[in-house]
C-alpha positions in Angstrom: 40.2 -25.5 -37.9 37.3 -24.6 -40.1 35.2 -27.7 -39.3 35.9 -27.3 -35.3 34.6 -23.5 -35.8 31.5 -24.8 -37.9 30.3 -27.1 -34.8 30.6 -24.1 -32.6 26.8 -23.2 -31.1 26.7 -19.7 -30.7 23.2 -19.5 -28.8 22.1 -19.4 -25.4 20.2 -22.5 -24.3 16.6 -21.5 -23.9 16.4 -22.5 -20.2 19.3 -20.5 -19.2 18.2 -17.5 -20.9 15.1 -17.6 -19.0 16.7 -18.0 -15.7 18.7 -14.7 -17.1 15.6 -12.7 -17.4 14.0 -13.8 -14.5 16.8 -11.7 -12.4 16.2 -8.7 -14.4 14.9 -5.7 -12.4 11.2 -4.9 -13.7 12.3 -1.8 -16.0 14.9 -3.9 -18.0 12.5 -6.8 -18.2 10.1 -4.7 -19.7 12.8 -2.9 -22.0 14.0 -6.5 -23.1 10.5 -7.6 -24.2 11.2 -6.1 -27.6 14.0 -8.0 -28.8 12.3 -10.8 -29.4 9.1 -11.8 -30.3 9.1 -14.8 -28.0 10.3 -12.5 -24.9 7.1 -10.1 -25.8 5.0 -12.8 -24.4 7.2 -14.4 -21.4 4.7 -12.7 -19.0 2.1 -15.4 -20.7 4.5 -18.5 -19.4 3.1 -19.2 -16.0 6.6 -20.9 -15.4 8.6 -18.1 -16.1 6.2 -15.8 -14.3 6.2 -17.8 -11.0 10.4 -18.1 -11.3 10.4 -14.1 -11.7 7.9 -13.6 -8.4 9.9 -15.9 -6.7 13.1 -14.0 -7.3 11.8 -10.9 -6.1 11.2 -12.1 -2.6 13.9 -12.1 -0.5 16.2 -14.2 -0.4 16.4 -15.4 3.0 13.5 -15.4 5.5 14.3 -13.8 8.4 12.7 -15.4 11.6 12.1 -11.9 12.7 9.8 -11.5 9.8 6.2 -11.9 10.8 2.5 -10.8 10.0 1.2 -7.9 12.1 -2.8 -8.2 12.4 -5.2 -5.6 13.8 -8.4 -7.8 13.8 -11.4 -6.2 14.2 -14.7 -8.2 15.3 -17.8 -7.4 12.8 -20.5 -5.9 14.5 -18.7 -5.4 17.6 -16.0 -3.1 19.2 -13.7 -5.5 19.9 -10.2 -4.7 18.2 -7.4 -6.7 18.9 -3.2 -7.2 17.8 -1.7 -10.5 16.4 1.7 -11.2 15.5 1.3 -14.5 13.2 4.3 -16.1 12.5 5.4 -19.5 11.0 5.0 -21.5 7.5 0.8 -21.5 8.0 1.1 -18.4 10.5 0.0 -21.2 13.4 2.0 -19.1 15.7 -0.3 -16.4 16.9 0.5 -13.7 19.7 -2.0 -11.6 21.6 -0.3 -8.4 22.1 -1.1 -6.1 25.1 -2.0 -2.6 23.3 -0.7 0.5 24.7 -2.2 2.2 27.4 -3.4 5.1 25.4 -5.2 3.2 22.5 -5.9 0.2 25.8 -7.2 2.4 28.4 -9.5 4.7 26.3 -11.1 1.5 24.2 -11.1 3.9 21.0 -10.9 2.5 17.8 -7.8 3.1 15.8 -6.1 1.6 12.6 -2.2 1.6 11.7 -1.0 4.3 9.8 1.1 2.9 6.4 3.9 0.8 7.1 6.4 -0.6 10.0 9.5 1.8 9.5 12.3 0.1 11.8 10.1 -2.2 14.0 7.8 0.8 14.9 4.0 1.8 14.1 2.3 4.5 14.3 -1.4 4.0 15.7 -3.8 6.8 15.0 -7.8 7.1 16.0 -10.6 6.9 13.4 -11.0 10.4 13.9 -8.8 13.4 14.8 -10.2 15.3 18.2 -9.2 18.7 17.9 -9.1 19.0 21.2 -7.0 16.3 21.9 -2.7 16.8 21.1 -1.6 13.5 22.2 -4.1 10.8 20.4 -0.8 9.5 17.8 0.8 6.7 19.1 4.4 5.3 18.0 4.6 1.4 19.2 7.6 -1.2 19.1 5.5 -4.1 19.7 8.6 -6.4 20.3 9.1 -4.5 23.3 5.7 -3.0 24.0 7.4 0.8 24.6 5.5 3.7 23.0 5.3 7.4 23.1 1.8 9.6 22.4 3.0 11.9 20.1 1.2 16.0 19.8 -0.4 16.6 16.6 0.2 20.2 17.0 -3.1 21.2 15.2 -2.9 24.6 16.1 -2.7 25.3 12.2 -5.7 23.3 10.9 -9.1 25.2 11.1 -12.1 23.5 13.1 -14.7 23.9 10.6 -15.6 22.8 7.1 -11.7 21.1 7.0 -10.9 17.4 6.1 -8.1 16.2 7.5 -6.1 12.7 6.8 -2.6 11.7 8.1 -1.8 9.8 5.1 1.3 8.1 5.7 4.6 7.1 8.4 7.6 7.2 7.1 11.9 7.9 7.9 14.2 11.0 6.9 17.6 9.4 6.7 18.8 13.0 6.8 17.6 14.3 9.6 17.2 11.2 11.4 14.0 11.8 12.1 10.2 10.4 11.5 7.6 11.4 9.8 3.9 12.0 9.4 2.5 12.8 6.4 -1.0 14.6 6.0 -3.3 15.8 3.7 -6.2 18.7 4.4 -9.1 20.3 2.3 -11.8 23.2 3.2 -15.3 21.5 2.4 -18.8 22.6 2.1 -21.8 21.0 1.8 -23.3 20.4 -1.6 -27.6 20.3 -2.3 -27.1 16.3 -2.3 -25.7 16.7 1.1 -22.5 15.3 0.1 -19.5 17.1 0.7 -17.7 19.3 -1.9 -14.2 20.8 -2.2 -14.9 24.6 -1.5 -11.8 25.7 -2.3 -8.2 25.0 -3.8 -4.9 25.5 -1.2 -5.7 23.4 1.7 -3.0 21.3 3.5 -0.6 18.7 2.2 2.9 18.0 4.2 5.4 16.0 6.1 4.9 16.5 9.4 7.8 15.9 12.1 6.5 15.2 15.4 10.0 15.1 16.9 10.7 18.6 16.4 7.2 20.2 15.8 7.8 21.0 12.3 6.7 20.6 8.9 7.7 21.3 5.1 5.0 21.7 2.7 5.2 19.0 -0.3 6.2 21.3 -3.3 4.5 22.3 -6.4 1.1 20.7 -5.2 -2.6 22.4 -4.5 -4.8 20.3 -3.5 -8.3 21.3 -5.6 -11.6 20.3 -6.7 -10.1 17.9 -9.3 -8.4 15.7 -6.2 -10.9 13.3 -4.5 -10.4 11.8 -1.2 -7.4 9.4 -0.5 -7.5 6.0 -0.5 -5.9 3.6 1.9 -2.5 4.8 3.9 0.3 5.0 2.3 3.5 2.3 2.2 7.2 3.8 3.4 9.5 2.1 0.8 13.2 3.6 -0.5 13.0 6.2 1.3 9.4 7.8 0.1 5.8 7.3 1.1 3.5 6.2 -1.6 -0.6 6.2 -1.7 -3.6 5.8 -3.9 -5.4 8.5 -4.9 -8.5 9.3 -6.9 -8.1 12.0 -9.6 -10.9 13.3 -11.5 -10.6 15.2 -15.5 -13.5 16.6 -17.3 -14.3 16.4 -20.8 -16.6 18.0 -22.5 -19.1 17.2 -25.5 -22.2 18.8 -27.6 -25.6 16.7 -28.6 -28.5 18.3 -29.8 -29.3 19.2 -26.2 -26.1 21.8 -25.6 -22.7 21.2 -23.8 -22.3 18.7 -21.1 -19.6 18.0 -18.6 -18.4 14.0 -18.1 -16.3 13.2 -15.4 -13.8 11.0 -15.4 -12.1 9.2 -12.5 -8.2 7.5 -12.6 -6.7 5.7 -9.6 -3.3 7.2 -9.0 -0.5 6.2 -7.2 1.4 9.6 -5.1 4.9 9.1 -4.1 6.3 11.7 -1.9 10.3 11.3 -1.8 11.1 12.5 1.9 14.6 13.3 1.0 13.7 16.2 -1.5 10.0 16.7 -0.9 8.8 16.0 -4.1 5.8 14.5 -5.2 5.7 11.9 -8.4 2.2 10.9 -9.8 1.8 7.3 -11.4 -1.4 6.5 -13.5 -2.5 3.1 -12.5 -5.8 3.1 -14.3 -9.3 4.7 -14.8 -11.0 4.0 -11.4 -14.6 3.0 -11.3 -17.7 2.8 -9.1 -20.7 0.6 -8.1 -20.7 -2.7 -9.8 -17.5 -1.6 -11.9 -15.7 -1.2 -8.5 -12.1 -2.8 -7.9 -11.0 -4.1 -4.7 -7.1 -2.7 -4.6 -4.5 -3.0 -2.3 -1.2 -0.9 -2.7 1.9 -3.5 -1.2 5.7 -3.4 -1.0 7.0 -6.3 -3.3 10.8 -6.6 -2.1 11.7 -3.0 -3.6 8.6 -2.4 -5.5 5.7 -1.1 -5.2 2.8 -3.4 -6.5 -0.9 -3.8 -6.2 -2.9 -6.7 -5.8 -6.1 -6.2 -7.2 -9.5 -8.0 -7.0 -12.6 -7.8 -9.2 -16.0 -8.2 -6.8 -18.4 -9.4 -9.8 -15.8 -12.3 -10.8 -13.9 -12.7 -8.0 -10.4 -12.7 -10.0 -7.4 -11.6 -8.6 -4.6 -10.0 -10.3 -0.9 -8.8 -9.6 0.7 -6.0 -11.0 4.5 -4.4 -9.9 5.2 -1.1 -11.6 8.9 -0.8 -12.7 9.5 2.9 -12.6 7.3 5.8 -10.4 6.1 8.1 -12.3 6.7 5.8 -15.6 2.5 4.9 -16.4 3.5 2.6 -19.1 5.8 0.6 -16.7 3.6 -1.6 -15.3 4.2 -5.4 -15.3 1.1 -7.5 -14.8 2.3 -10.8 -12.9 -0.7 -12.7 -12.1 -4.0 -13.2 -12.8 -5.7 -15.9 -10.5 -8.3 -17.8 -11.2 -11.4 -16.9 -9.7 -12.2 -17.1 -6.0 -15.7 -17.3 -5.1 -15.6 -17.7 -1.1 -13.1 -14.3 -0.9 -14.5 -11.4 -0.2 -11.2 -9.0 0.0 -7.7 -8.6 -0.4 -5.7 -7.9 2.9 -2.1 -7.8 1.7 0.9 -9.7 1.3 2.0 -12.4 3.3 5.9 -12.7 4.3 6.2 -16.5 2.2 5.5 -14.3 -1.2 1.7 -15.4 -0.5 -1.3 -12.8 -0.9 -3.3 -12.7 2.2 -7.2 -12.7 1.6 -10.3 -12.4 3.8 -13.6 -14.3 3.4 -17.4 -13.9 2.9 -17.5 -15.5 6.7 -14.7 -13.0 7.7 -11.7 -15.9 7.9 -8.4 -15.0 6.9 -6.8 -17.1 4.5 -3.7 -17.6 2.6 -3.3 -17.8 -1.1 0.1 -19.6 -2.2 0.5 -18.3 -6.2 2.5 -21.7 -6.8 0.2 -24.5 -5.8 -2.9 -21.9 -6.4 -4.5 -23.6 -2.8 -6.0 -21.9 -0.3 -4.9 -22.1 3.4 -7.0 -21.5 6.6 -5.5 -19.4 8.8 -7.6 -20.0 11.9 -8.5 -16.1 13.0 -11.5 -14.1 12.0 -11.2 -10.4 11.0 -13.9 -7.9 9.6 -13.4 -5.6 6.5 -12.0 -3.3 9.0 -9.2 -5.6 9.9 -5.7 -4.8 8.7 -2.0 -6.8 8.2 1.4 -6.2 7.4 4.5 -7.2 7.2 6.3 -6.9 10.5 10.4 -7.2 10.9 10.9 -7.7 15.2 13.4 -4.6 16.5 14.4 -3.9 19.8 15.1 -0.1 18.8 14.1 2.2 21.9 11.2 4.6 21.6 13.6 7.2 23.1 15.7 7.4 20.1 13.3 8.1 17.8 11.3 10.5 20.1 13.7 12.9 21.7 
């Protein structure tokens, strides 16, 4: 009995304990990295990192997933929809836009995320005039509903406003807008400067006319303009923002102020109406200046993030909001010296890109090749992901 006990091998094979860890949800991976040396530097194995990507994605395609594409045409005002579709997105539907966004040829862009097979269209710019310029599409059935902006509360001077983000409230069975507003003035440079703290920042039902302030925020002089709109995932809507500090030092020439700048990631829970900041890093301009898109990775949020000077891409998923230190960097991709942006994500686990000649292009993070798309689209241009619904635009607007 003591010899058979001897032979006994107590330890895990290596390959299966990889295979373990590559299931584990980002916060326990990154909590597990300590207990060994070796599993401190598993992000480093490029085979372990492309079997944990891969088990992020879903685990079945659905064929109703499918790219949704608002191209727009550089130097033109040609805009256009696409659903792209298939393996190499060779399927490629035209789609007839509404009649409001159709009819009045206005330029718009898609406001965050598709929430249940619906989008929400808005214009460049918000007429104060107008109370019907917010569209909410189903594009698999072409129905849609202009929806009243009831500005009656916003001023109509020296106020920014931005509807940030489209999103669900399982509770009241209801959707949501989200928007952000700030008095301005205008500095000696000309540019324009935050005149005063307060402002506006709060979910907005359309439905019902109502809104609900987002708590225990001001929106001041330390809170620069939002970037991109946000993504509706588990039931909140999150967005980049640019946050400034100041620091002061003394030199022989007196006391000077340095600014500093941090891209942050704002996640507003819809349930509860409260707002979670996540540090993603210091944010930079002019030649310093990173090219970031904020995506939904399965049930993460993530952000694929592109250096202009060396053209190298990288992929980070954050385990826990308002956790700074729980970002996971994924990927970091050779460089790329034909792309020119990031667009998104593509619904094979690929990273959509856009080139110096404005071609669209897939990037597949196993084989590291590029694939042509076949459609142009300016900077302008936007995509994501797209699951086909035959829900009525009467539920959700009456």
């Amino acid at each position: 009995m003591a010899a058979l006990k001897s032979t006994i091998n107590h330890s895990i094979p290596e390959d299966l304990t990889l295979r373990i860890l590559s299931k584990l949800p980002v916060k326990s991976l990154k909590r597990f990295q300590c207990v060994k040396k070796s599993w401190n530097n598993l992000l480093d194995d490029p085979h372990f990192v492309r079997m944990y990507y891969e088990n992020l994605m879903p685990k079945s395609k659905s064929s109703d997933s499918c790219i949704l594409l608002k191209q727009e045409i550089a130097n033109t005002n040609q805009h256009n929809m696409f659903l792209l579709s298939g393996e190499r997105y060779e399927n490629k539907m035209k789609l007839d836009l509404p009649p409001p966004i159709q009819d009045n040829n206005e330029r718009f862009q898609v406001l965050g995320s598709c929430v249940n097979g619906i989008v929400c269209l808005i214009p460049y710019e918000i007429d104060y005039n107008d109370t019907g310029n917010v569209v909410f599409w189903n594009p698999t059935t072409n129905e849609f509903k202009g929806i009243p902006l009831d500005l009656a509360t916003v001023p109509f001077h020296d106020f920014a406003i931005w509807y940030k983000g489209f999103g669900y409230d399982s509770q009241r069975d209801d959707y949501i807008l989200i928007r952000m507003g700030q008095y301005f003035s205008t500095g000696e440079d000309g540019d324009l400067e935050v005149d005063s703290p307060g402002g506006l920042f709060e979910i907005y039902y359309p439905n019902g006319q109502c809104r609900r302030n987002i708590s225990d925020y001001l929106l001041n002089e330390d809170t620069e303009i939002p970037i991109d709109f946000a993504i509706y995932l588990n039931g909140a809507c999150h967005w980049r923002c640019v946050l400034r500090e100041y620091t002061y030092f003394v030199d022989g020439l007196g006391t000077h102020k340095k600014d500093t700048f941090f891209d942050t990631l704002f996640s507003v829970d819809i349930g509860n109406n409260k707002l979670t900041t996540t540090l993603i890093r210091e944010y930079s301009f002019g030649e310093d200046h990173v090219d970031r898109k904020l995506v939904a990775l399965n049930k993460y949020v993530a952000t694929i993030s592109m250096c202009p000077n060396t053209k190298c891409i990288d992929i980070s998923i954050l385990g826990e909001v308002g956790v700074n230190e729980s970002w996971v960097k994924l990927f970091i991709i050779r460089p790329l010296s034909s792309i020119e942006s990031v667009m998104g994500i593509g619904i094979q686990g690929d990273i959509l890109l856009r080139k110096n000649d404005d071609e669209l292009v897939s990037f597949d993070l196993g084989t590291q090749k590029i694939q042509e798309i076949d459609i142009k689209g300016s900077g302008l241009s936007q995509t994501l992901i797209y699951e086909k619904s035959f829900l009525r635009i009467e539920r959700i607007t009456n």
